[in-house]
Each structure stands twice: as structure tokens, then as C-alpha cells.
CHARMM-style PDB file with segment names, atoms N, HN, CA, C and O in Angstrom:
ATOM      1  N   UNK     1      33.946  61.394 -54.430  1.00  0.00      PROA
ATOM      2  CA  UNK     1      35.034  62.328 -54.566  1.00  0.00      PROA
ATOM      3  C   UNK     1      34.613  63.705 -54.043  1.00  0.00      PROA
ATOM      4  O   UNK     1      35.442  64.306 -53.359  1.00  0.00      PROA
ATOM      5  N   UNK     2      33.576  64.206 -54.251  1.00  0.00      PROA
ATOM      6  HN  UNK     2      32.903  63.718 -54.807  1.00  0.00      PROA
ATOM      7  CA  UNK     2      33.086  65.504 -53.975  1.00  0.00      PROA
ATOM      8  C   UNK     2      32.949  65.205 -52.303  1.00  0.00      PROA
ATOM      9  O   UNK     2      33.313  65.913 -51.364  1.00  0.00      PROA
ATOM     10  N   UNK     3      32.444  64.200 -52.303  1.00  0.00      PROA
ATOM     11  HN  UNK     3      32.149  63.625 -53.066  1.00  0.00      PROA
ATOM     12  CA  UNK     3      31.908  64.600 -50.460  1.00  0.00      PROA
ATOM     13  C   UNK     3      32.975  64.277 -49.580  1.00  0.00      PROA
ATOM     14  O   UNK     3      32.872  64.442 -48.364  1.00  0.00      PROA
ATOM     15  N   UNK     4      34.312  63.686 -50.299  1.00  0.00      PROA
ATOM     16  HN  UNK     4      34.395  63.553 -51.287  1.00  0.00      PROA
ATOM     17  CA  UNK     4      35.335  63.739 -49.522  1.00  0.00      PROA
ATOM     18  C   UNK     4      35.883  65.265 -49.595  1.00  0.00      PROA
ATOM     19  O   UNK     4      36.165  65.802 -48.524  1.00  0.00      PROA
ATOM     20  N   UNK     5      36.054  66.018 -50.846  1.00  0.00      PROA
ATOM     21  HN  UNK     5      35.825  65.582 -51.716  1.00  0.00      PROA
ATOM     22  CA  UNK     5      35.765  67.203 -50.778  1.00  0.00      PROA
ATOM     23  C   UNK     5      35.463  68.323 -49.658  1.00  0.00      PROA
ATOM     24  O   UNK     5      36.108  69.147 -49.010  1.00  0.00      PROA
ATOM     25  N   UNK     6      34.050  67.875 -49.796  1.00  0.00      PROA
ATOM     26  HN  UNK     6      33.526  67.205 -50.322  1.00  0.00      PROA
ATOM     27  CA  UNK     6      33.187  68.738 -48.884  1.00  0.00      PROA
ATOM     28  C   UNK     6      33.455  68.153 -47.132  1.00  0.00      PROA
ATOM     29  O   UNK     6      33.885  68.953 -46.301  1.00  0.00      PROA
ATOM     30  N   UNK     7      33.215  67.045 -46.840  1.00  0.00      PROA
ATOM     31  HN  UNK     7      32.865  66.395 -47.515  1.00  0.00      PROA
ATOM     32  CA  UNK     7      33.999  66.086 -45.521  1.00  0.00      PROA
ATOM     33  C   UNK     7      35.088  67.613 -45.149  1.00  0.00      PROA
ATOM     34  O   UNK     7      34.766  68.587 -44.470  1.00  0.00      PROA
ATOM     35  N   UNK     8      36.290  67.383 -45.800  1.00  0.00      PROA
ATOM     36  HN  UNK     8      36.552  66.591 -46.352  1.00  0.00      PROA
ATOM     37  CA  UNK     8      37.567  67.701 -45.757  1.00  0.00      PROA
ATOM     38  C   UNK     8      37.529  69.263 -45.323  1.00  0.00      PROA
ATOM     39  O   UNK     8      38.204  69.872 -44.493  1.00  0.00      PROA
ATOM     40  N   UNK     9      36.524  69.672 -46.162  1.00  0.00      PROA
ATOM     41  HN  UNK     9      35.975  69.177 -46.836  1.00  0.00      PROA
ATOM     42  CA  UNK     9      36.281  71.572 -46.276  1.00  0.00      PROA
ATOM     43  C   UNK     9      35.525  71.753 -44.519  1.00  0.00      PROA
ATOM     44  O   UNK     9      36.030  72.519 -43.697  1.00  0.00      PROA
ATOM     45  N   UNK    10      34.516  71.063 -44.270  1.00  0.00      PROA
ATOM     46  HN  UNK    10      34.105  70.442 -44.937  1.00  0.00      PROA
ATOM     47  CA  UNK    10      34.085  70.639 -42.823  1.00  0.00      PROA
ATOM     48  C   UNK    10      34.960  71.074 -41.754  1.00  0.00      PROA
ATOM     49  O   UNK    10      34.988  72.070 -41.031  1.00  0.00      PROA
ATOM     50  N   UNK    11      35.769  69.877 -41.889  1.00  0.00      PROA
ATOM     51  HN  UNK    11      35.746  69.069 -42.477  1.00  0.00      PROA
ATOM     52  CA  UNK    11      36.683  69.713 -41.053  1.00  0.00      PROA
ATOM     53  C   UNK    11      37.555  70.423 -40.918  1.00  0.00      PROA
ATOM     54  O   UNK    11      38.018  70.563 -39.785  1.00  0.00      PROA
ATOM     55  N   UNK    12      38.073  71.098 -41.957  1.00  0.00      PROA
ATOM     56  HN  UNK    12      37.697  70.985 -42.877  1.00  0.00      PROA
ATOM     57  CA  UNK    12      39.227  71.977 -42.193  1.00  0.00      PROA
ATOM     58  C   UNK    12      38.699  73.635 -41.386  1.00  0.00      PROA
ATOM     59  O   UNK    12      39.448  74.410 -40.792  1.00  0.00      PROA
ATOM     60  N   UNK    13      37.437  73.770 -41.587  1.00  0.00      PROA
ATOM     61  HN  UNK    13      36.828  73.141 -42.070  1.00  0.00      PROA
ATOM     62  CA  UNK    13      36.736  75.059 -41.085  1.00  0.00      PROA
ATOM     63  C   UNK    13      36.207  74.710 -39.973  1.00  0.00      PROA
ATOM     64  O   UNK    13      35.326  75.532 -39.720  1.00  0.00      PROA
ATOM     65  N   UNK    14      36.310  73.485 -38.720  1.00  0.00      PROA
ATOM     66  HN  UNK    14      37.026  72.818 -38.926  1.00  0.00      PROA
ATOM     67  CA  UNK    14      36.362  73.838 -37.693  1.00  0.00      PROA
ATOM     68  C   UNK    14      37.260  73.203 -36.846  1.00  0.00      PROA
ATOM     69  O   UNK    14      37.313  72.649 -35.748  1.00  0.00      PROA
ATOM     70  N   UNK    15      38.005  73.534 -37.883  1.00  0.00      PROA
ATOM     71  HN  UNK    15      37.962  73.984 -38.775  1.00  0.00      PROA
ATOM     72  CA  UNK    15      39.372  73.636 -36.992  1.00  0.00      PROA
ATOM     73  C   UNK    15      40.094  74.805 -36.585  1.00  0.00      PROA
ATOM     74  O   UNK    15      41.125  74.891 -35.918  1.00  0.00      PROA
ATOM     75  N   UNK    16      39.231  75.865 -37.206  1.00  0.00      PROA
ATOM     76  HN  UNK    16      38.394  75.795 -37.748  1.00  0.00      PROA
ATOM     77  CA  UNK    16      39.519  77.795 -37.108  1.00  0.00      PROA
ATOM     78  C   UNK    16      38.903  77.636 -36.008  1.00  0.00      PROA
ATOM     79  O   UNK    16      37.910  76.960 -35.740  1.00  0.00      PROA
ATOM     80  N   UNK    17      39.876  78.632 -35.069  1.00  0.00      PROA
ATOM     81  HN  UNK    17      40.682  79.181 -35.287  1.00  0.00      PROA
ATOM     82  CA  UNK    17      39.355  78.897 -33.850  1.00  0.00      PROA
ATOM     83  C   UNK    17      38.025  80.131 -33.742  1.00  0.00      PROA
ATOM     84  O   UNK    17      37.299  80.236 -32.754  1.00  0.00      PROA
ATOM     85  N   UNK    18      37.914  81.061 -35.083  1.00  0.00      PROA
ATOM     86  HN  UNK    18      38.504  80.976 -35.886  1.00  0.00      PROA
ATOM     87  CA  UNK    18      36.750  81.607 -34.194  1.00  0.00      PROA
ATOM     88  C   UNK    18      35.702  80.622 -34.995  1.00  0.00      PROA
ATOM     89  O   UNK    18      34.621  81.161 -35.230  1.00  0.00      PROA
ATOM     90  N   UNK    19      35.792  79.773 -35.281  1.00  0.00      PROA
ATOM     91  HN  UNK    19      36.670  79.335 -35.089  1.00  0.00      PROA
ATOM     92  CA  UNK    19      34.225  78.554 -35.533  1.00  0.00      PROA
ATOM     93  C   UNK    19      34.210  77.966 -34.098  1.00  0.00      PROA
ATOM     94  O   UNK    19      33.087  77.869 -33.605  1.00  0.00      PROA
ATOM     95  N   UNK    20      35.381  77.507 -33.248  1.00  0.00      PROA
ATOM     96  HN  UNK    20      36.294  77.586 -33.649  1.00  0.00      PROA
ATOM     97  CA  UNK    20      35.072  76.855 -32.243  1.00  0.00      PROA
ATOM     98  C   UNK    20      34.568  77.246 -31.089  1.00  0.00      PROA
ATOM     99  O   UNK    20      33.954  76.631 -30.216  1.00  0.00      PROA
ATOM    100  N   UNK    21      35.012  78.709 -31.224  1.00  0.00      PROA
ATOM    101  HN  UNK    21      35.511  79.209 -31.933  1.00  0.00      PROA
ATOM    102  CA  UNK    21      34.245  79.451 -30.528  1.00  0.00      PROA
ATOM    103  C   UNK    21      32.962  80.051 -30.342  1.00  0.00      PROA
ATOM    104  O   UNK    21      32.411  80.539 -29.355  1.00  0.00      PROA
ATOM    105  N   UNK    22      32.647  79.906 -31.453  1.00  0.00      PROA
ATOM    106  HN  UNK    22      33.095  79.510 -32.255  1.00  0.00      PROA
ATOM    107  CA  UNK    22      31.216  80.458 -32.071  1.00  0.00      PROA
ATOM    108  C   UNK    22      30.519  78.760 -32.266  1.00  0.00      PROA
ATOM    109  O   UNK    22      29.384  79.031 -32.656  1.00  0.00      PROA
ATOM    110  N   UNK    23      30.548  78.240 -32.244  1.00  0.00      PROA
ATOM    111  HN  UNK    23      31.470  78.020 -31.927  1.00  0.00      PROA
ATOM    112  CA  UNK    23      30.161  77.126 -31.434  1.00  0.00      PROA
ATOM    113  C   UNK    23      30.031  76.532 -30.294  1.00  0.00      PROA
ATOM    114  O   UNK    23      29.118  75.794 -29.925  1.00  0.00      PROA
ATOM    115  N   UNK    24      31.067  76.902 -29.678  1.00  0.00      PROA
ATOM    116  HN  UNK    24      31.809  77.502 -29.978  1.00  0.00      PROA
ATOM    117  CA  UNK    24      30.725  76.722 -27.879  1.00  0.00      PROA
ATOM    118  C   UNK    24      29.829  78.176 -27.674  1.00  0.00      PROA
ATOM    119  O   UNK    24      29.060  77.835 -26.775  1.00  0.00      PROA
ATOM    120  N   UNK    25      29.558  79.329 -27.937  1.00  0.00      PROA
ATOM    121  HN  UNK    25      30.183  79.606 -28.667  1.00  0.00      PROA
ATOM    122  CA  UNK    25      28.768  80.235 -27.485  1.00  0.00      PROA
ATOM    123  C   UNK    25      27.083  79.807 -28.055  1.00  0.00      PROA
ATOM    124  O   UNK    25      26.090  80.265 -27.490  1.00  0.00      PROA
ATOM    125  N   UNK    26      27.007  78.923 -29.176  1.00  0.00      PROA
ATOM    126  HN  UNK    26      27.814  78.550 -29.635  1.00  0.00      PROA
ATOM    127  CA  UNK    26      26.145  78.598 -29.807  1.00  0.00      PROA
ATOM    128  C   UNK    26      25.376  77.095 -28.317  1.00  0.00      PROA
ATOM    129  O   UNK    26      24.236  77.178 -27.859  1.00  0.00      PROA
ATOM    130  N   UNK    27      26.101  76.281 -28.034  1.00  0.00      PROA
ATOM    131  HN  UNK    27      27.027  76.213 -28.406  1.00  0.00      PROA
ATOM    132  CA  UNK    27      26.073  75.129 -27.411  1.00  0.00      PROA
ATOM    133  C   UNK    27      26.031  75.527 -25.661  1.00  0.00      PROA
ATOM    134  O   UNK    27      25.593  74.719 -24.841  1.00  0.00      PROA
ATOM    135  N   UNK    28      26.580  76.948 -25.261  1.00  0.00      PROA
ATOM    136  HN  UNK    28      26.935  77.604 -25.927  1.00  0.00      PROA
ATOM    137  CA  UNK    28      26.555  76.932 -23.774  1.00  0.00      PROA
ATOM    138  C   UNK    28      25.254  76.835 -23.139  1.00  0.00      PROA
ATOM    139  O   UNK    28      25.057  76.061 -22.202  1.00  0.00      PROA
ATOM    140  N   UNK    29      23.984  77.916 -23.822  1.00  0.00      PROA
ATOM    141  HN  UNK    29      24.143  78.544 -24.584  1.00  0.00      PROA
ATOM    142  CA  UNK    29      22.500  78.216 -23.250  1.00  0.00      PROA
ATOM    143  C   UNK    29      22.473  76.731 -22.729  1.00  0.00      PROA
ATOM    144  O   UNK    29      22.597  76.285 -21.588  1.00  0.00      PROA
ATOM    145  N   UNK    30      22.213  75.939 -24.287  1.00  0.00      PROA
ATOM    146  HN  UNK    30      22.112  76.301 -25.213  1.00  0.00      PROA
ATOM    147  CA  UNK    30      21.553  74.350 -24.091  1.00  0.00      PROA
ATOM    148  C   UNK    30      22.632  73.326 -23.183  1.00  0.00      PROA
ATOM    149  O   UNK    30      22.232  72.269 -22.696  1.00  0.00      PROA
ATOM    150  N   UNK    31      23.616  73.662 -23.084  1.00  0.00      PROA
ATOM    151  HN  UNK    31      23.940  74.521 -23.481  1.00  0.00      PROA
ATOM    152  CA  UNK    31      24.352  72.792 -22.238  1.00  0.00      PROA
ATOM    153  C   UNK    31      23.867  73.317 -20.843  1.00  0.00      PROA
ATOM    154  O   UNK    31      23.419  72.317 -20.282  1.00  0.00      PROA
ATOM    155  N   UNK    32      23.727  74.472 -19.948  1.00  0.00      PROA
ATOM    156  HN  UNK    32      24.091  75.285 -20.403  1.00  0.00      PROA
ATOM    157  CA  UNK    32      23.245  74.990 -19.179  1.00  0.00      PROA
ATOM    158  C   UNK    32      22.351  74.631 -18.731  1.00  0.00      PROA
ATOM    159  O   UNK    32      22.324  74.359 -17.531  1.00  0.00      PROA
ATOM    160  N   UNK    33      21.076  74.468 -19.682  1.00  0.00      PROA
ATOM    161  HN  UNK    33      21.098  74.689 -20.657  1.00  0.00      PROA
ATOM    162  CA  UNK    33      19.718  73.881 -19.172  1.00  0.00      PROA
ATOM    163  C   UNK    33      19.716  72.796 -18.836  1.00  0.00      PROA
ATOM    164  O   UNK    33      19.137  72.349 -17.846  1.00  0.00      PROA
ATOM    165  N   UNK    34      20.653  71.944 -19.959  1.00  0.00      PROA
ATOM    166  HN  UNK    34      21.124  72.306 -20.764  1.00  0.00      PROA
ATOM    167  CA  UNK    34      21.009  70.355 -19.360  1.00  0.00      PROA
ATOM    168  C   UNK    34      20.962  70.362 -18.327  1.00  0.00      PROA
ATOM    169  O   UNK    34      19.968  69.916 -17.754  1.00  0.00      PROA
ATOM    170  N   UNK    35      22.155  70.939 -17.564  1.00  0.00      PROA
ATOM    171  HN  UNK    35      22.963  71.301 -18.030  1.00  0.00      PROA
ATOM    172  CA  UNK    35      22.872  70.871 -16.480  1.00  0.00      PROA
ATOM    173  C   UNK    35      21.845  71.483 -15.443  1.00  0.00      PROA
ATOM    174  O   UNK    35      22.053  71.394 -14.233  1.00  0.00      PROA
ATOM    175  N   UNK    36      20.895  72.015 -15.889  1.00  0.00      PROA
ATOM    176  HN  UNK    36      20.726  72.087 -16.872  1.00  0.00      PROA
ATOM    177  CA  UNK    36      20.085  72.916 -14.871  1.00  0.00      PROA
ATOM    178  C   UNK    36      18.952  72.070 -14.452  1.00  0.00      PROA
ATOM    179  O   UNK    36      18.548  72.208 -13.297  1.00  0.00      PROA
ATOM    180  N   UNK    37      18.237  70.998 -15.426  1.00  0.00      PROA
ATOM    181  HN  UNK    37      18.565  70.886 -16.365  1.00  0.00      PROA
ATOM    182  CA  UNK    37      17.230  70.152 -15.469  1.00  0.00      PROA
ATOM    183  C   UNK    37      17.638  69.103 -15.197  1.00  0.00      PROA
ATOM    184  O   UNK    37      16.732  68.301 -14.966  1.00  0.00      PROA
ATOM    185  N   UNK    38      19.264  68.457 -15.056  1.00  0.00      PROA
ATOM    186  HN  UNK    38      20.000  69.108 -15.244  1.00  0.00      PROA
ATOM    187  CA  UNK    38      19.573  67.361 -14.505  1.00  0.00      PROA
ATOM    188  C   UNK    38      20.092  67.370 -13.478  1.00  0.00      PROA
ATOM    189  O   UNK    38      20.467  66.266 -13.083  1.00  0.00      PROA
ATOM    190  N   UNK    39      20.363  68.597 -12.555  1.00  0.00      PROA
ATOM    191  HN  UNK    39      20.058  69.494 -12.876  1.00  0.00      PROA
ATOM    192  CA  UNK    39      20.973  68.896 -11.365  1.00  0.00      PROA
ATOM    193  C   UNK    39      20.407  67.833 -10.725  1.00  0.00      PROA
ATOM    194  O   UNK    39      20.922  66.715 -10.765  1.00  0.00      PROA
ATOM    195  N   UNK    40      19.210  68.116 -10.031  1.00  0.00      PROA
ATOM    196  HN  UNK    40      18.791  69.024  -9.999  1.00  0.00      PROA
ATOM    197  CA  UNK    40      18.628  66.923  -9.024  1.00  0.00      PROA
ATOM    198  C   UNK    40      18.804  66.036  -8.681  1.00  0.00      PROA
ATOM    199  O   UNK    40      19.193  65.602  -7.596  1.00  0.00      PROA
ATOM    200  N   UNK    41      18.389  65.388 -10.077  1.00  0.00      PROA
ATOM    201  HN  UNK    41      18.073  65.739 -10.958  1.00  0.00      PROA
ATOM    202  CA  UNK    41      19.161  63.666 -10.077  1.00  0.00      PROA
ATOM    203  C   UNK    41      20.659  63.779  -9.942  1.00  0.00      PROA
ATOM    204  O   UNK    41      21.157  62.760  -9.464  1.00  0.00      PROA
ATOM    205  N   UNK    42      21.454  64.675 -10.214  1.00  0.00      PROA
ATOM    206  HN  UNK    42      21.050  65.502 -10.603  1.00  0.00      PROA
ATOM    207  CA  UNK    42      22.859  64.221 -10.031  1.00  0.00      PROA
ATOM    208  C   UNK    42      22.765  64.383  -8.282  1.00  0.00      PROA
ATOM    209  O   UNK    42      23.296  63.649  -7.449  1.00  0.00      PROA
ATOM    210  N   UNK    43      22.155  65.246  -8.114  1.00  0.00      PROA
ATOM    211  HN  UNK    43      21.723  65.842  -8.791  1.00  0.00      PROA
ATOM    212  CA  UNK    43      22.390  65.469  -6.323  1.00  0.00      PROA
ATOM    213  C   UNK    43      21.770  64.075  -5.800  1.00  0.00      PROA
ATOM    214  O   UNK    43      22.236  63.696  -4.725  1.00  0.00      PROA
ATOM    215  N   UNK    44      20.986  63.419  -6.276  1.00  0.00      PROA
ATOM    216  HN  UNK    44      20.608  63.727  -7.149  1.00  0.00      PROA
ATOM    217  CA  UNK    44      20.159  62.346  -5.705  1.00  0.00      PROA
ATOM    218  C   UNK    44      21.193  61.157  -5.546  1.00  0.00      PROA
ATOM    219  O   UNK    44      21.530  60.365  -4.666  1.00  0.00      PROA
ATOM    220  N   UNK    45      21.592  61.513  -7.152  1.00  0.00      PROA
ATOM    221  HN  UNK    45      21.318  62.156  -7.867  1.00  0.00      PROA
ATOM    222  CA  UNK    45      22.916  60.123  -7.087  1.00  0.00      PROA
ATOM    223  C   UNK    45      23.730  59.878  -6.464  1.00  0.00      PROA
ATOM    224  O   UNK    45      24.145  58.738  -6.255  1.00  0.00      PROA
ATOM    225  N   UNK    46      24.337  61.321  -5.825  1.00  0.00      PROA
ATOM    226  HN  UNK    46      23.999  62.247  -5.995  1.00  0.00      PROA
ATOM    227  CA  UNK    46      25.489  61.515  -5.012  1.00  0.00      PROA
ATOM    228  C   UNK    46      25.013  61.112  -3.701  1.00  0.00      PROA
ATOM    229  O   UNK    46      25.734  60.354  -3.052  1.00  0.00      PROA
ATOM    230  N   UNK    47      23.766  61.553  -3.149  1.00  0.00      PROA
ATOM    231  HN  UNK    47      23.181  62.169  -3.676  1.00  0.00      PROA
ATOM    232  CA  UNK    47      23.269  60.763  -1.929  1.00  0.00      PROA
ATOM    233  C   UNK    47      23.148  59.566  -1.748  1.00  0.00      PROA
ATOM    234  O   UNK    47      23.603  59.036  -0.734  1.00  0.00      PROA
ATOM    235  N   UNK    48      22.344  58.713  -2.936  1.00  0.00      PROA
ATOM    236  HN  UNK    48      21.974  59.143  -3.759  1.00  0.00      PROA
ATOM    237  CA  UNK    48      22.507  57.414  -3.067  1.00  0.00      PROA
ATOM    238  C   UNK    48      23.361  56.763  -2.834  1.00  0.00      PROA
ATOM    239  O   UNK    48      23.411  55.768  -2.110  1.00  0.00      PROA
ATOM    240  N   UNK    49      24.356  57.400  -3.600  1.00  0.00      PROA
ATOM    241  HN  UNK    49      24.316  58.208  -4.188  1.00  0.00      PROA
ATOM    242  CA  UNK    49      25.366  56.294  -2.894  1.00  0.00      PROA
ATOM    243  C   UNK    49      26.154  56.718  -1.806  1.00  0.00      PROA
ATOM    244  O   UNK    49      26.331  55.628  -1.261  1.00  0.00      PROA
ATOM    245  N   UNK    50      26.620  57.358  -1.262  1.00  0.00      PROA
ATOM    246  HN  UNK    50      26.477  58.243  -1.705  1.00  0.00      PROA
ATOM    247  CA  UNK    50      26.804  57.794  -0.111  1.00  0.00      PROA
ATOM    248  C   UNK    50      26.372  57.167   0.677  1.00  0.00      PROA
ATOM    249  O   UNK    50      27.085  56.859   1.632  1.00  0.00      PROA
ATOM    250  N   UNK    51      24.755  56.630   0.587  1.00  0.00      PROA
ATOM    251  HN  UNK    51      24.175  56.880  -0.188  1.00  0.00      PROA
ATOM    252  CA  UNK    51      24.255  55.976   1.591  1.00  0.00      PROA
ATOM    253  C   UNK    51      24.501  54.459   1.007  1.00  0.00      PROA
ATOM    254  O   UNK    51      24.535  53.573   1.860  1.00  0.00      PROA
ATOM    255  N   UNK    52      24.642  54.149  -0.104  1.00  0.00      PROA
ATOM    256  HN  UNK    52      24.614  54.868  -0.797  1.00  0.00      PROA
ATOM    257  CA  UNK    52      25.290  52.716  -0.229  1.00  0.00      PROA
ATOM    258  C   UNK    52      27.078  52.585   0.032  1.00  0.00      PROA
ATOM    259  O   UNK    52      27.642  51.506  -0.151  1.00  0.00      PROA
ATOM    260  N   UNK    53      27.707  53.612   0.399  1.00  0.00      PROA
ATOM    261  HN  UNK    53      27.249  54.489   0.548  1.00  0.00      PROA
ATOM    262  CA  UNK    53      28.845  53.151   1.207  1.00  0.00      PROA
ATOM    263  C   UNK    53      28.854  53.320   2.393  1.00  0.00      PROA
ATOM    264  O   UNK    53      29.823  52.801   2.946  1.00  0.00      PROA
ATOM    265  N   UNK    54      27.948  54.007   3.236  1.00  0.00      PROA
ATOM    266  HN  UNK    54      27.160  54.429   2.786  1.00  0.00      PROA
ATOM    267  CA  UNK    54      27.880  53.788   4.190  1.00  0.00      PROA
ATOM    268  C   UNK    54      27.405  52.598   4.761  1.00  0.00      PROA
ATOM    269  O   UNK    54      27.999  52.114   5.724  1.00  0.00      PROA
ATOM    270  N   UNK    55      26.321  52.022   4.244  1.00  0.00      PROA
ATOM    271  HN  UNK    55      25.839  52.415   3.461  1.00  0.00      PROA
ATOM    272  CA  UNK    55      25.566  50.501   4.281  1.00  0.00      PROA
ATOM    273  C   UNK    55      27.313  49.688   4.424  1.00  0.00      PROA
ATOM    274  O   UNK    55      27.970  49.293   5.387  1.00  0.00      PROA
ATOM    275  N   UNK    56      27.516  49.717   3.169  1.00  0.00      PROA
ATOM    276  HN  UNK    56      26.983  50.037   2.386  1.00  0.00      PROA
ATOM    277  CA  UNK    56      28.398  48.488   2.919  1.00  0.00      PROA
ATOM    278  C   UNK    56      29.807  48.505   4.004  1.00  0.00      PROA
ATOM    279  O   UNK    56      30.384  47.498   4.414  1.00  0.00      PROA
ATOM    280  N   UNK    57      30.110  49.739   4.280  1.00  0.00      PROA
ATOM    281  HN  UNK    57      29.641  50.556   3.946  1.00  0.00      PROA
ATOM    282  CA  UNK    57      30.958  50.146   5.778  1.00  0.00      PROA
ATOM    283  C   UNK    57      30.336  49.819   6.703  1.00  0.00      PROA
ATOM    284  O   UNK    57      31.229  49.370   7.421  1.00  0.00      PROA
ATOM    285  N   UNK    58      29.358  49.694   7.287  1.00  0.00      PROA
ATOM    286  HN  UNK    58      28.632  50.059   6.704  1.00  0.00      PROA
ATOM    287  CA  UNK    58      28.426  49.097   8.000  1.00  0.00      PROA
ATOM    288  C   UNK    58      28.685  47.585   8.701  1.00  0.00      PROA
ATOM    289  O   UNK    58      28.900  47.233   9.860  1.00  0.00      PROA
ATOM    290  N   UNK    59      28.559  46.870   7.427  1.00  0.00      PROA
ATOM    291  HN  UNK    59      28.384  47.156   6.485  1.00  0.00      PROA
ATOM    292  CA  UNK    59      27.874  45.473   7.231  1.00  0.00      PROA
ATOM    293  C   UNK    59      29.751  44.650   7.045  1.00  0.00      PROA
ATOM    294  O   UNK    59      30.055  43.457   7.037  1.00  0.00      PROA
ATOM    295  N   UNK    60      30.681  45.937   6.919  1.00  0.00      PROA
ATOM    296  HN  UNK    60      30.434  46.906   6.925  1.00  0.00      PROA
ATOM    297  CA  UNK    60      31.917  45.095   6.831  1.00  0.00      PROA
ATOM    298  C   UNK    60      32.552  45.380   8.275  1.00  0.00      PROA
ATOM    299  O   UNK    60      33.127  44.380   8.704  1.00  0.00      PROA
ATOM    300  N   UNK    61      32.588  46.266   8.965  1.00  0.00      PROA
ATOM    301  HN  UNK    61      32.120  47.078   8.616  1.00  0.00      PROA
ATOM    302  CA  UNK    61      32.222  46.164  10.483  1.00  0.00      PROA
ATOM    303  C   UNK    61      31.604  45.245  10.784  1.00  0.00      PROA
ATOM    304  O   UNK    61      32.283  44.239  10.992  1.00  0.00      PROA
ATOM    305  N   UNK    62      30.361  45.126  10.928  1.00  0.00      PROA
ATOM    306  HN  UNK    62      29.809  45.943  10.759  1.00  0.00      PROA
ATOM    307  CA  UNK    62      29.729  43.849  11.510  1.00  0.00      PROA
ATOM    308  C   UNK    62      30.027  42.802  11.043  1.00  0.00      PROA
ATOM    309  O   UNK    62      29.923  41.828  11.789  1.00  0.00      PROA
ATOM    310  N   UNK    63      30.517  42.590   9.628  1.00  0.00      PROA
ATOM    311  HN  UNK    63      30.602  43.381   9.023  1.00  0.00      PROA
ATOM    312  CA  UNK    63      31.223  41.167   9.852  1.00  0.00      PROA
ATOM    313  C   UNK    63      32.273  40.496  10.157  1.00  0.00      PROA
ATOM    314  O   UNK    63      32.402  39.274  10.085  1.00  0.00      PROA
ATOM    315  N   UNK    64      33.686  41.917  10.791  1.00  0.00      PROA
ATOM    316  HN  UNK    64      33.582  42.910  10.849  1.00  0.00      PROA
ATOM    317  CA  UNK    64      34.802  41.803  11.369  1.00  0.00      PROA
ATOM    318  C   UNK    64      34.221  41.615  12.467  1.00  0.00      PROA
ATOM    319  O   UNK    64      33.909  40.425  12.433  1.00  0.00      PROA
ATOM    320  N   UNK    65      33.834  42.098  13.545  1.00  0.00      PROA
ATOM    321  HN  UNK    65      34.087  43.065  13.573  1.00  0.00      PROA
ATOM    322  CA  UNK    65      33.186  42.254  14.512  1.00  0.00      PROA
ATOM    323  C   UNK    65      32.598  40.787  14.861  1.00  0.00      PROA
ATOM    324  O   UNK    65      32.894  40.181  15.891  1.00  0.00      PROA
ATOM    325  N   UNK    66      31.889  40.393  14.051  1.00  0.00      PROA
ATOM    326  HN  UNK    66      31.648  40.885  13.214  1.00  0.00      PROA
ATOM    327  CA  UNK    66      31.407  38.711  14.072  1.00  0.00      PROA
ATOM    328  C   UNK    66      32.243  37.571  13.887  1.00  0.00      PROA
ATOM    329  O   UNK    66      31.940  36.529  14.468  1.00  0.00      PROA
ATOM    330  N   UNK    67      33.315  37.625  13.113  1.00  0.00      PROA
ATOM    331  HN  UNK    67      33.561  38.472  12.640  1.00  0.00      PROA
ATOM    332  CA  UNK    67      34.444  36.693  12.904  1.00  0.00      PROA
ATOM    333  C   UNK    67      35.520  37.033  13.840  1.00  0.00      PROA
ATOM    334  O   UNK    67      36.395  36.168  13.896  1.00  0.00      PROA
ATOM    335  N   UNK    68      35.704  38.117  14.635  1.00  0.00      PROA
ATOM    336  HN  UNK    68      34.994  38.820  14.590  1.00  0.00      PROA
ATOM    337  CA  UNK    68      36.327  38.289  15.831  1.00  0.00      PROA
ATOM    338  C   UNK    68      36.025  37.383  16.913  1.00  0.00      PROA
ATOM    339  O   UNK    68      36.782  36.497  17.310  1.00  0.00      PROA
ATOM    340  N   UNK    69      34.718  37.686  17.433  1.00  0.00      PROA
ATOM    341  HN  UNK    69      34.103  38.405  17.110  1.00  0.00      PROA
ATOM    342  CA  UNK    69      33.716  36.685  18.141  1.00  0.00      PROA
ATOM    343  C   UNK    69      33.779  35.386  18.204  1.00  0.00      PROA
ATOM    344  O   UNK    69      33.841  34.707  19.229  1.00  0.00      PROA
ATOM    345  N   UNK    70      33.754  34.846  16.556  1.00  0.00      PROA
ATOM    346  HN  UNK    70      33.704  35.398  15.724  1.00  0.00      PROA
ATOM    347  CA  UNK    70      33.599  33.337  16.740  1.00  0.00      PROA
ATOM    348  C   UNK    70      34.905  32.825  16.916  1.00  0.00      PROA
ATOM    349  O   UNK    70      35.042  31.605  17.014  1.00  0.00      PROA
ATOM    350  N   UNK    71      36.157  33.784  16.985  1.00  0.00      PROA
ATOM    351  HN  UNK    71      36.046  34.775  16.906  1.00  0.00      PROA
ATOM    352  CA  UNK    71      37.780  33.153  17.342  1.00  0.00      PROA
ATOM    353  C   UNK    71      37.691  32.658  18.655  1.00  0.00      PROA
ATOM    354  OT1 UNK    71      38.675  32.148  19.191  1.00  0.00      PROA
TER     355      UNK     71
END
């Protein structure tokens, strides 16, 4: 009973906007660094595949290209 209580009091206080705000100012630094220490790999990923649609554009050319042929 109490910790539905307390649950309820939680929830109820961040649902005030200056808590949500004072929580995203609390959460930006560390979201930042995230974003600052995972840059790379996201740039890597984006190359990656880039170069796996280019492959697969590739290889579906050459196999129109080959079933053209054998008509």
C-alpha cells in the first residue's frame, strides 16, 4: 500500500515540467559523451554498409547481365 503510495508520488512529480527539465539538463553532458565516444562506429556503420549495397547492386547487375546472355 505505501509503495503504491510512494510509486504514484514518483510518477506524479515527474510529470511537472520543471523535473523534466531538470532532468534532461541532468542527462545531456552523459548523453553527449555517448554520442561523442560512439560517433566512429556509427560513421563506420554507415560506410559498411554503403559498401554492402553497393556489392549487392553489383552482383544484381551481373546477374541480369548473365541471364540476358544465356536468352
Amino acid at each position: 500500500m505505501k509503495t503504491e503510495s510512494l510509486v504514484k508520488q514518483c510518477l506524479d512529480m515527474l510529470k511537472r515540467e520543471d523535473i523534466k527539465n531538470e532532468i534532461k539538463q541532468l542527462l545531456k553532458p552523459v548523453l553527449d559523451f555517448i554520442f561523442y565516444e560512439i560517433y566512429p562506429y556509427i560513421f563506420m556503420i554507415v560506410i559498411f554498409f554503403f559498401i554492402i549495397f553497393i556489392m549487392i547492386f553489383a552482383i544484381l547487375i551481373l546477374l541480369i547481365l548473365l541471364l540476358r546472355n544465356k536468352k
